[in-house]
N, C-alpha and C positions, 0 to 999 in steps of 0.2 A: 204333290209328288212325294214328299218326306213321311208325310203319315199314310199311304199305299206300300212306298218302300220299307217303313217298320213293321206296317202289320203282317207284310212279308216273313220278314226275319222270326218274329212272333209266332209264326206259324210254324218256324222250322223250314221255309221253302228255299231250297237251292238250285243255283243256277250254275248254266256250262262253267262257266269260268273257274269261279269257287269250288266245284267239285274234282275237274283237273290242279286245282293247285294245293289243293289242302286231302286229298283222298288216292287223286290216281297216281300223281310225282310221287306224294313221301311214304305212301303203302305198297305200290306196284315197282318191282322191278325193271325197268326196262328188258334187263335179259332173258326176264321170264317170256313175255310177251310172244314172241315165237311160237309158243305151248300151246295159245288160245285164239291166235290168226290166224294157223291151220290147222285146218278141222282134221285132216288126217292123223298127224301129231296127235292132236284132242284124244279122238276117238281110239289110238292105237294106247296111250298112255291109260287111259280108262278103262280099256279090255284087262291090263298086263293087271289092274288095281281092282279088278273084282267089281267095276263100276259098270251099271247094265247099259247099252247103247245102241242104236238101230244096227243091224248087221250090214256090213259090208261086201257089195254081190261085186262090184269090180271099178279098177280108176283106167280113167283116160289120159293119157301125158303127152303122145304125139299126133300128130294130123293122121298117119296113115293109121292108126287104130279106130280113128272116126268112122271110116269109112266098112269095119267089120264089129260096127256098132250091133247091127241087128243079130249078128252071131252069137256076142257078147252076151244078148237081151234075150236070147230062146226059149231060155228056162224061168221066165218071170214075166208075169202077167203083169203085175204092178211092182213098182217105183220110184224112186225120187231123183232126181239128177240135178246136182247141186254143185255150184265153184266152190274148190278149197278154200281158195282166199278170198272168198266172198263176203258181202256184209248187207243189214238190212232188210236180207228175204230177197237181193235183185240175183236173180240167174237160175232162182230154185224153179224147178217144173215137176210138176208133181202126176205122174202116171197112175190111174186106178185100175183100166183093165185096157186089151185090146183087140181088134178086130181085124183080123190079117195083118196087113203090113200097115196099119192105121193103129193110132195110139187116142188113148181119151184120157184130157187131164180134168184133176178134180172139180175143175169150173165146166166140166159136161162138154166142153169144146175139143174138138176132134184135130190131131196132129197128123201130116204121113210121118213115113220113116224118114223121107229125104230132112223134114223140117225137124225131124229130133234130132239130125247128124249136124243139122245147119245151127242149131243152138249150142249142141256139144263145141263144134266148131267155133261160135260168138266165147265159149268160157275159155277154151284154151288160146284166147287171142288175148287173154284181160278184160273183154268188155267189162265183166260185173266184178274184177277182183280191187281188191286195195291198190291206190297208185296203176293202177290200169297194166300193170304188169302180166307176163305170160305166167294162165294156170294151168292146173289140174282138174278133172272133171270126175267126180265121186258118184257112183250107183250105188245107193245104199235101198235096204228095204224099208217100205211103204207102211208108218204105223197106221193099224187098225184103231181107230178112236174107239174109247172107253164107251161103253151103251150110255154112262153118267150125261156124255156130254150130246147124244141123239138130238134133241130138243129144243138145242142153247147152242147149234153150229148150223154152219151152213157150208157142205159139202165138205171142206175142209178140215184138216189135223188140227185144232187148240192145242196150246200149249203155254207156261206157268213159267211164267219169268221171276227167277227170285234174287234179290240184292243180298248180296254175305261181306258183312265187314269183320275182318279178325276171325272168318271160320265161322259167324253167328249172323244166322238171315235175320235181316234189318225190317225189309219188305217184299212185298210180291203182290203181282197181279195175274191174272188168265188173261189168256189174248184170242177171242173169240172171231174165227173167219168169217167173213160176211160175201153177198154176193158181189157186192163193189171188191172186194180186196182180190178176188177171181180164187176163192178157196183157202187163199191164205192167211194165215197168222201174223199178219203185218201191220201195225198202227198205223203207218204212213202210206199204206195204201188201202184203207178203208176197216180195217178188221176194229173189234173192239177194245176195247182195257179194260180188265171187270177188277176193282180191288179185290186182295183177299186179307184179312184179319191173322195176322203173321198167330196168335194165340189159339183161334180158334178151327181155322180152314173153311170160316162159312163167306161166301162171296157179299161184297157188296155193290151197289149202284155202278153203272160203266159208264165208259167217255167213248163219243164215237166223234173224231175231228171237233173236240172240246166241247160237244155238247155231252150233257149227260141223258143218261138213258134207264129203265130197270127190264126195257124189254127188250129181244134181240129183233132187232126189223127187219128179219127174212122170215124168221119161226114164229115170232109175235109171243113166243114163252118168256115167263119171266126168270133173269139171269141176277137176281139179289136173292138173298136172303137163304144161300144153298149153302152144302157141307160138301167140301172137295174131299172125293175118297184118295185115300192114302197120304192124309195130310203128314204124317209124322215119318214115314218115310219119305215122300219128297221133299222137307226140311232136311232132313240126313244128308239123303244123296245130295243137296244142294253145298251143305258143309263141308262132305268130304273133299267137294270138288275144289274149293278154296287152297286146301292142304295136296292137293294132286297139283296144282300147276305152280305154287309159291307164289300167290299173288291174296293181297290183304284184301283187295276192293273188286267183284265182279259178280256180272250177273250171269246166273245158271240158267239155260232153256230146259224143261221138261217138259215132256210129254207125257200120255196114260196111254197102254197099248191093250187094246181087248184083251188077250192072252198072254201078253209079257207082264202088265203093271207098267211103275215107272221106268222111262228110258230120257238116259240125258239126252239129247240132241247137240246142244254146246254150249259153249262160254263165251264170255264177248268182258273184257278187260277194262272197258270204257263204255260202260252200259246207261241209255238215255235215261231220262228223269222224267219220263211218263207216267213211273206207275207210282209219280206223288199225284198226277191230276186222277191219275184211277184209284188210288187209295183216301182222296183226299184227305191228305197227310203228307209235311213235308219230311222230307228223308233226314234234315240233319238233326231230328230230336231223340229217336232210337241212333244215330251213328256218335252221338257226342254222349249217349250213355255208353254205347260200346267202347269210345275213345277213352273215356275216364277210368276204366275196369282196369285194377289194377292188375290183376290174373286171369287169362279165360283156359275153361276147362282142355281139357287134352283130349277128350275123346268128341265125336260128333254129335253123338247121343246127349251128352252132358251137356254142349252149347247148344243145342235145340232146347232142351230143358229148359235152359237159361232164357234162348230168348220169350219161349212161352209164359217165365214166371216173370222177366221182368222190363219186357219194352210192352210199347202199347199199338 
């Protein structure tokens, strides 16, 4: 047990515990937190900062606006209907096109309108929000995935999870939807973790429920050894988001939109430790370089630099 639990430590691998007490207490504000539990906040603070972000088509706040859902919904073929305070991926349903009063979400499976009102309905009751509390229910628009990621997805939006300590991405992985995960971008419900090499934006090997993999199991292409386009701007945008909400420790979701490029999606303040099993690489060997820095740069640009020339 003593020499498993050193070659741990050796390795740089960290756990829940140690990461709240030594990263998310003495880096993260408590007061900030607000900023990046609601995604509206998020998203509204992000627009005002020049930072790009799915568009937002309309919110849901009381029971009687559910029921003038489809009115809402006229002018949009496709998508996404998501809890403000939500976490995870639980409550998102992701619309691609539809058929009269029938809706098709990205898993090919067929919604009426009754059952899209009856989930709006499940979010503004708390089902999927933090502490089960009464939400808000966000429309936002439906990214068109990048052609890059055609190949290497399965129905579903991918999207680029990056760790930023001190304004300087640590780590990141891509989270590849699978037909288990029902389209979506979710580790804990089936999607993949593909490392990504913070230096050079070329993917490596992925974990799908802790096995590794180099191929995706719906597409059978292989998901290593690739070059994510727009790696040096999705570093950026991931950095400035650190300095947008006053928090030293969190993780950036990105997306690639066919015709937009990168768009944040959100932040998440207390971000899991998965994408050390998908980097295979533990997190505190780049975070205890960043900790010792006695200076970091002021601009985004410049800690991107930074972390390309000098974590691994």
């Amino acid at each position: 047990m003593i020499t498993w639990a050193r070659r741990l430590r050796e390795r740089g691998i960290m756990g829940i515990n140690q990461r709240n007490a030594e990263f998310i207490m003495p880096y993260n504000p408590r007061k900030q937190f607000p900023l990046v539990d609601d995604k509206l906040r998020t998203k509204r603070l992000a627009i005002e900062n020049g930072i790009a972000v799915p568009e937002l088509y309309a919110t849901v706040e009381i029971e009687h606006d559910v029921y003038n859902l489809q009115d809402t919904l006229k002018h949009h073929g496709s998508f996404v209907i998501k809890p403000n305070n939500g976490s995870g991926g639980n409550g998102v349903m992701v619309i691609t096109s539809r058929i009269g009063s029938h809706f098709c979400k990205a898993s090919g499976a067929m919604v009426s309108g009754t059952q899209l009102q009856r989930h709006t309905s499940n979010i503004l009751s708390g089902m999927y929000s933090l502490g089960g509390v009464p939400d808000t229910a966000i429309i936002e628009y439906r990214v068109d995935s990048d052609p890059f990621f055609d190949n290497i997805s399965y129905q579903g939006v991918p999207d680029i999870r990056v760790i930023v300590f001190r304004g300087v991405p640590v780590a990141s992985m891509l989270r590849l939807p699978t037909r288990d995960s029902d389209g979506k971008a979710n580790l804990h419900q089936g999607a993949i973790g593909v490392g990504i090499d913070i230096k050079t934006g070329t993917t490596r090997k992925g974990v799908r429920s802790n096995d590794t993999t180099t191929v995706h199991p719906d597409t059978f292409q292989p998901i290593d050894g690739l070059q994510m386009p727009y790696w040096q701007n999705i570093l950026t945008l991931a950095s400035r988001c650190s300095e947008l909400v006053g928090l030293n420790y969190i993780g950036v979701d990105i997306v690639i939109d066919r015709s937009q490029g990168p768009l944040v999606l959100e932040l998440n303040a207390r971000p899991g430790l998965n994408v050390q099993l998908a980097t295979g690489r533990g997190l505190l060997l780049n975070l205890r370089l960043v900790e010792q820095m006695q200076s970091i740069p002021a601009s985004a640009e410049e800690r991107v630099a930074l972390a390309c020339e000098r974590l691994g």
